[in-house]
N, C-alpha and C positions, 0 to 999 in steps of 0.2 A: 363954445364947445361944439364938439362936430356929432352928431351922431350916422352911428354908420349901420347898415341895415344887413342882418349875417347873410340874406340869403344870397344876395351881391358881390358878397366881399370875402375873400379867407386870405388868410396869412400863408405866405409858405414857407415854414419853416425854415427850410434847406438855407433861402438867401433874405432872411427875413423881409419881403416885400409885402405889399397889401396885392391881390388880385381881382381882380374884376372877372368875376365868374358870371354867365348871364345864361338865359334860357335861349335854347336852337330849336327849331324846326324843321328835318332835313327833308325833303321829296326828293325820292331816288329813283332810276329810272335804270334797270337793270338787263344789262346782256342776259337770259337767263335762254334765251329758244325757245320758250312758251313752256317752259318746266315749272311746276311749283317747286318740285324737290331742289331745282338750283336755284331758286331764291332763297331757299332757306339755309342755303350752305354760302350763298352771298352777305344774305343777312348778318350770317353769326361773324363772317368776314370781316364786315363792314364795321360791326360792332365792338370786336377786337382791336381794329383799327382806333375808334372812340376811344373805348378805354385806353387801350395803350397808351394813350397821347396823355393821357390826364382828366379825361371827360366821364361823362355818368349819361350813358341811353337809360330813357324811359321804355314805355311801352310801343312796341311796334306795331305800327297798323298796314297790313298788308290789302292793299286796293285790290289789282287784279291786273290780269297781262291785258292791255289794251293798244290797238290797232294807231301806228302815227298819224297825224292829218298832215303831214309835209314829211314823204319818205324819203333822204338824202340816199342808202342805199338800197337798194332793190333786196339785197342780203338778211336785210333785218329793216320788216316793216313794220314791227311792233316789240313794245318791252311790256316788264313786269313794274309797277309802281308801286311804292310803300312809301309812308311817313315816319321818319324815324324824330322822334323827341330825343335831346340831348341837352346837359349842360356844359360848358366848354368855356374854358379862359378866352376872354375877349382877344388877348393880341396872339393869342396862337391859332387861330381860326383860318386865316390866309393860309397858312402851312397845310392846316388839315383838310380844309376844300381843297389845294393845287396835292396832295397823298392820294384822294380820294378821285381826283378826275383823271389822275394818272393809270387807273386800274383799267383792265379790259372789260371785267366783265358788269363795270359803269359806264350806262352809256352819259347818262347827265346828273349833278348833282345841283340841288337850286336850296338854298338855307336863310332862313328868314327868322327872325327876332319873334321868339313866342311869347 
């Protein structure tokens, strides 16, 4: 007998599969020009984006706009950082990292197993 652990695992009805649902970690590094107000209009962005796809953001932890220590352009030498917690289907995670780096006003996305 297998036992399976819910907060890992849901059914998805649609094509009746089992999924592999896991905890994310997202540090985001945002175009924002030293705005709070456009991080928080990135934020809900960002987070639209999550859910859309199938995912559940937790609570958002906004750092602060901080200065790069290797500035590639002269244009933008510092962003806005936040931690965004999420859960997200294990094999749709490549897709929603390469949606997410695709955006302008992301400068890096980096997602690690919480």
């Amino acid at each position: 007998m297998v036992m399976i652990r819910s907060e890992y695992y849901k059914i998805n009805n649609d094509s009746n599969y089992l999924a592999v649902v896991k905890q994310y970690q997202g540090l985001f590094i945002l175009n924002t020009a030293g705005k709070v107000e456009g991080a928080d209009d990135v934020l809900s962005q960002v987070t639209e984006v999550i859910n859309g796809a199938g995912g559940k953001v937790g609570e958002i932890e906004k750092i602060d706009n901080r200065p790069f220590a290797r500035v590639a352009d002269k244009k933008h030498t510092s962003g806005f950082y936040a931690k965004v917690p999420f859960e997200f289907e294990h094999s749709e995670l490549a897709s929603l990292q390469a949606e997410l780096n695709d955006r302008d006003d992301v400068f890096r996305v980096m997602v690690t197993h919480a």
